[in-house]
Backbone bond lengths (Angstrom), bond angles and torsions (degrees), N, CA, C in turn:
res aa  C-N    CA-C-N  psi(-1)  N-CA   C-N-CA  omega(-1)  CA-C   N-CA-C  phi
1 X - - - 1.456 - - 1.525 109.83 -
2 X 1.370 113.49 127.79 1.356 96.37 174.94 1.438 100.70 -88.43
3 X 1.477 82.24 -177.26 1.567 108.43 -160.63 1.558 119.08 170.56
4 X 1.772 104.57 127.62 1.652 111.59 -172.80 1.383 110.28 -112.28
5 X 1.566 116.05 134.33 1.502 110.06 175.48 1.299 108.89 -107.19
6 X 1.397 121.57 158.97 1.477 129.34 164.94 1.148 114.21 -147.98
7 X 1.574 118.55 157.49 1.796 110.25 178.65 1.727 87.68 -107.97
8 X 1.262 125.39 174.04 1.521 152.95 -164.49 1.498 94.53 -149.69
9 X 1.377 111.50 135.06 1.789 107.75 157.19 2.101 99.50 -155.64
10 X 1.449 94.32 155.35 1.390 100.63 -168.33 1.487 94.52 -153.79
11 X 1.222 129.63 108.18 1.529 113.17 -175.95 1.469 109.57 91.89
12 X 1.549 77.76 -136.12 1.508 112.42 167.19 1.496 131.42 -89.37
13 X 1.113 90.74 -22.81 1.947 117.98 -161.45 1.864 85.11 -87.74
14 X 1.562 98.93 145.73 1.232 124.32 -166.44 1.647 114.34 -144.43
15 X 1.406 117.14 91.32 1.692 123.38 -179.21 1.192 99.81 -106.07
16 X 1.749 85.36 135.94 1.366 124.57 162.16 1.104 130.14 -90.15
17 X 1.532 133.02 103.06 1.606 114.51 -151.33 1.517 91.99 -126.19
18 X 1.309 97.60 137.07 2.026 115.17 168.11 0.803 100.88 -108.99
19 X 1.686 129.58 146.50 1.679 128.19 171.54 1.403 96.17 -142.15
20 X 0.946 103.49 112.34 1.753 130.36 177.21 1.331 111.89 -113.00
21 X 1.599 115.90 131.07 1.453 112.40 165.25 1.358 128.57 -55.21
22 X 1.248 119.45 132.15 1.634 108.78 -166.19 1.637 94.28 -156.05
23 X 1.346 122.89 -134.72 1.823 143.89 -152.18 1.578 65.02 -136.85
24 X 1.284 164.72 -110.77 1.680 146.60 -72.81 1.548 110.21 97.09
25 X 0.890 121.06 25.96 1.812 128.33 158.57 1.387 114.22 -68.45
26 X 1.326 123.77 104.82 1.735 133.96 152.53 1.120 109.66 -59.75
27 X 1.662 143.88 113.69 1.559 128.63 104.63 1.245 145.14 -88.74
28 X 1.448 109.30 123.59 1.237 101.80 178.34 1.514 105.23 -131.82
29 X 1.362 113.24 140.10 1.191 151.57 -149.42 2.050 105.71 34.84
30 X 0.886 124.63 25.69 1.216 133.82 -179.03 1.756 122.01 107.58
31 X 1.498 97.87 -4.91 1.184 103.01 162.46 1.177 130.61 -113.57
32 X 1.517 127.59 -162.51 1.359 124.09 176.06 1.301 136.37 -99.18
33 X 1.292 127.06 120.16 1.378 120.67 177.89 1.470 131.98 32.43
34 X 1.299 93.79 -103.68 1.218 125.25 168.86 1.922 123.52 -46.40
35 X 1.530 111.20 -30.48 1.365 133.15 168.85 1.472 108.08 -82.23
36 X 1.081 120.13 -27.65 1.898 127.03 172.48 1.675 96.71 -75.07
37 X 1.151 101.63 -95.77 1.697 119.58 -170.15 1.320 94.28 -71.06
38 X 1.645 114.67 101.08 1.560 101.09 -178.38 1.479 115.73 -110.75
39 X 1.427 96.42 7.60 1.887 99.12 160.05 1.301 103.66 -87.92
40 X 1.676 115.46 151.31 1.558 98.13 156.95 0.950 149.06 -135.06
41 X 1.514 93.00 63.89 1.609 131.69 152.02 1.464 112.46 -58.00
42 X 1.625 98.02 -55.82 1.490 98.56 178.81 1.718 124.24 -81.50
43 X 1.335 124.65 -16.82 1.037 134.22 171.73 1.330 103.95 -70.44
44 X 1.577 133.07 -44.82 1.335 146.04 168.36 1.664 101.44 -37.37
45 X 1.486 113.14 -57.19 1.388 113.44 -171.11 1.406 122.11 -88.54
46 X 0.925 125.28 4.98 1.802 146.14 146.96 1.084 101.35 -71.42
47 X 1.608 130.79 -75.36 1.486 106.36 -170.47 1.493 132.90 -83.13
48 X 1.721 113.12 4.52 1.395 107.74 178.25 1.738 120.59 -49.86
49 X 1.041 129.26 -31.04 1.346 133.96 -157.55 1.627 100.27 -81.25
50 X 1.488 118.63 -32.95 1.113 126.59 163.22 1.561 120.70 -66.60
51 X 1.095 120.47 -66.12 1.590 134.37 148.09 1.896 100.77 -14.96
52 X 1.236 118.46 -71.98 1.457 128.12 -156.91 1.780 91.63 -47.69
53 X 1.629 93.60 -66.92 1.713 107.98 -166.94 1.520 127.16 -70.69
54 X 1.524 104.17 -1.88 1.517 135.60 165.15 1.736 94.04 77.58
55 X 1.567 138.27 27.87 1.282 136.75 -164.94 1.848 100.05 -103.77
56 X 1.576 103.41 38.98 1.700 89.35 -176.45 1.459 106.76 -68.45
57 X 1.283 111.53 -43.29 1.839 107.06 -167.33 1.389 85.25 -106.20
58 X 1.291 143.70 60.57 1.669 124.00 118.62 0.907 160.69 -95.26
59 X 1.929 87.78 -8.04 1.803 114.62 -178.06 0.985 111.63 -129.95
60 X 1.034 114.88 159.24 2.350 114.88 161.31 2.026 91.74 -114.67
61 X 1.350 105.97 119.01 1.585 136.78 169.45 1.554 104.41 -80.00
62 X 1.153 127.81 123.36 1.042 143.73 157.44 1.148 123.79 -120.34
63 X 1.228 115.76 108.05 1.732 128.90 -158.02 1.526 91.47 -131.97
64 X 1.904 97.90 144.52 1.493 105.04 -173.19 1.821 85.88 -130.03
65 X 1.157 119.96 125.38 1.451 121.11 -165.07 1.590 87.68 -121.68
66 X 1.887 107.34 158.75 1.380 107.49 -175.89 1.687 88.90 -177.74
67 X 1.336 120.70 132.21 1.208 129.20 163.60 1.545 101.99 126.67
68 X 1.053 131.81 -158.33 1.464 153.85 133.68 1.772 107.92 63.64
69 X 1.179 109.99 -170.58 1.549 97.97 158.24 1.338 142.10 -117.94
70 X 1.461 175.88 -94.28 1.164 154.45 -171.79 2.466 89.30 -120.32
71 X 1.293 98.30 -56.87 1.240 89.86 175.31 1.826 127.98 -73.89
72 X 1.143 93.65 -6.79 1.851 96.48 166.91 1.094 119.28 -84.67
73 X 1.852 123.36 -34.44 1.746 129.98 159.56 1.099 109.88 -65.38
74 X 1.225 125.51 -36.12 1.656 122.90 175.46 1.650 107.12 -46.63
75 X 1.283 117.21 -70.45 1.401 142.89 171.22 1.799 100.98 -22.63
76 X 1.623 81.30 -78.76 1.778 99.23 -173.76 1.320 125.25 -39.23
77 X 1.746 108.95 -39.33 2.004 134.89 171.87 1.892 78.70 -49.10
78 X 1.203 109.55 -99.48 1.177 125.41 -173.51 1.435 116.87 1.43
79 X 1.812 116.87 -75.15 1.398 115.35 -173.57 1.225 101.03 -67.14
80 X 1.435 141.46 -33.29 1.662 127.32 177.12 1.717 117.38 -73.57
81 X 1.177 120.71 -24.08 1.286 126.13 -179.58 1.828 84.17 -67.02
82 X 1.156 117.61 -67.39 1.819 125.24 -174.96 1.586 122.41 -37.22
83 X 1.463 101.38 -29.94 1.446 115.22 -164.99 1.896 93.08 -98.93
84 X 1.553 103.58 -47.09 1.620 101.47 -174.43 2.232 101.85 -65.59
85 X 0.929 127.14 -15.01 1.231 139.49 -176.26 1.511 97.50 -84.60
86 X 1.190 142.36 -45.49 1.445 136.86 -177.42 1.020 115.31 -76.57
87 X 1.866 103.80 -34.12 1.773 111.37 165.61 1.195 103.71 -42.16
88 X 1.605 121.94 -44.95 1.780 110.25 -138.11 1.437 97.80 -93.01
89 X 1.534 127.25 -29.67 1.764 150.00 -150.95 1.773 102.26 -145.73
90 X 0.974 127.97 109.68 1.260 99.58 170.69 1.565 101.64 -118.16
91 X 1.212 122.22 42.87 1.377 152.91 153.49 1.607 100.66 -77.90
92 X 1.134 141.47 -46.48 1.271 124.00 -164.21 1.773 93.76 -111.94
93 X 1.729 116.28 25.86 1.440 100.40 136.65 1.020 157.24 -38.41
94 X 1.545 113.10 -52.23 1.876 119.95 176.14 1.304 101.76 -75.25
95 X 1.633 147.03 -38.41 0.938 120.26 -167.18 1.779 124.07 -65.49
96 X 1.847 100.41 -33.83 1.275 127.35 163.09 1.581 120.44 -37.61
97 X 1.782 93.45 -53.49 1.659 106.18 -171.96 1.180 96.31 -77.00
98 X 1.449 141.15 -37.86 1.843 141.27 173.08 1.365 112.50 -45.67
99 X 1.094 116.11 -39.39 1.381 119.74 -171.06 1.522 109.02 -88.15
100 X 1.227 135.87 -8.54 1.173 138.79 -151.07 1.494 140.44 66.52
101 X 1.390 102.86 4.70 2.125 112.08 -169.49 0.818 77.10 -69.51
102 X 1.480 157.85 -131.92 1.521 155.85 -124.73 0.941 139.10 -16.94
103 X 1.720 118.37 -28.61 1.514 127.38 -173.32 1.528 91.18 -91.88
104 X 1.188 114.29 127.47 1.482 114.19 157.43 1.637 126.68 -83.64
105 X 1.573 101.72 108.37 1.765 100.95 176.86 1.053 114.05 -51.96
106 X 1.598 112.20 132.89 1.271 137.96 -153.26 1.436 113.72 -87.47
107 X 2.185 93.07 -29.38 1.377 91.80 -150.69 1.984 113.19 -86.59
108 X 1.100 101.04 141.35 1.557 114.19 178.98 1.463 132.43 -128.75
109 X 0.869 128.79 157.07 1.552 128.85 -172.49 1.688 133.98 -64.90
110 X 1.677 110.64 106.18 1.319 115.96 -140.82 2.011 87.88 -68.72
111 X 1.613 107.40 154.07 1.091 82.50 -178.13 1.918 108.90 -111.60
112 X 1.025 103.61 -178.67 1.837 118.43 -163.10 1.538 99.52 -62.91
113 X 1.201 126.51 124.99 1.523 125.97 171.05 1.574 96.99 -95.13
114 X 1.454 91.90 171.84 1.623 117.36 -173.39 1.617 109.33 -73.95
115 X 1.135 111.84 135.83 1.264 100.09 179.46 1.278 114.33 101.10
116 X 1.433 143.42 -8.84 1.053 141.52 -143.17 1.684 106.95 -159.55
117 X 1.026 144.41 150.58 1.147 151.85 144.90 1.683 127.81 -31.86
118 X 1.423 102.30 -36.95 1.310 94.97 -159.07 1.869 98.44 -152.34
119 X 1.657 113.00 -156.10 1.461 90.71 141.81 1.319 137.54 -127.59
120 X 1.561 81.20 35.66 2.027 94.81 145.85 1.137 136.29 -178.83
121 X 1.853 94.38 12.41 1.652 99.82 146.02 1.492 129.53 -90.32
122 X 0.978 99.67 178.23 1.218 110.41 -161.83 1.713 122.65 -110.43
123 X 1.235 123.35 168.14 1.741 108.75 161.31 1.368 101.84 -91.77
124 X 1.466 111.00 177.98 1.722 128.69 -145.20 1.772 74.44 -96.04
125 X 1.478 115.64 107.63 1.641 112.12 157.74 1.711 125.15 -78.20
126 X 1.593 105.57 128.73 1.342 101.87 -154.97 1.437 86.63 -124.25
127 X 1.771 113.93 116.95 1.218 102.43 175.88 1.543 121.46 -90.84
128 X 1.441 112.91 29.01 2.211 103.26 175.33 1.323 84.88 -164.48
């Protein structure tokens, strides 16, 4: 059977994406799409990469997401759906890399230093 893997990461959140030829069936984490990402903003941003490369009804995606919060797996589906898609074509690279699915956002949560409240506020300095 074929079959393409890719990892996705955004944050914290960490997808596991399978892309198997199929009808266009989403699972993720054992459910559906639309029942995971139940705004659809985020369902929007799971399937753009499919949308872009016009591959909605050619595969069934099976993505196992874990970490982060509902819009960082959203994200994360995304860059692995992008990366498992270059696995399969890497003909519909540049359009992928044009759009940005490929670059993985870097940015993450600075963390709290010693001494300090936060990581970069401060406590209330009281000089008397």
């Amino acid at each position: 059977m074929d079959q393409w893997y890719a990892t996705g990461k955004r944050k914290t959140a960490i997808a596991r994406v399978f892309l198997r030829p199929g009808k266009g069936k989403i699972t993720i984490n054992g459910r559906e799409v639309k029942d995971y990402f139940y705004t659809d903003a985020n369902v929007k941003t799971v399937l753009s990469p499919l949308v872009l490369t016009e591959t909605e009804s050619r595969f069934d995606l099976l993505i196992m997401v874990k970490g982060g919060g509902i819009s960082a797996q959203a994200d994360a589906a995304r860059h692995g759906i992008s990366r498992a898609l270059v696995a399969w074509d890497a003909d519909s690279r540049p359009a992928l890399k044009k759009e940005g699915f490929l670059r993985r956002d870097s940015r993450m949560k600075e963390r709290k230093k010693y001494g300090q409240k936060g990581a970069r506020a401060h406590f209330q300095f009281s000089k008397r």
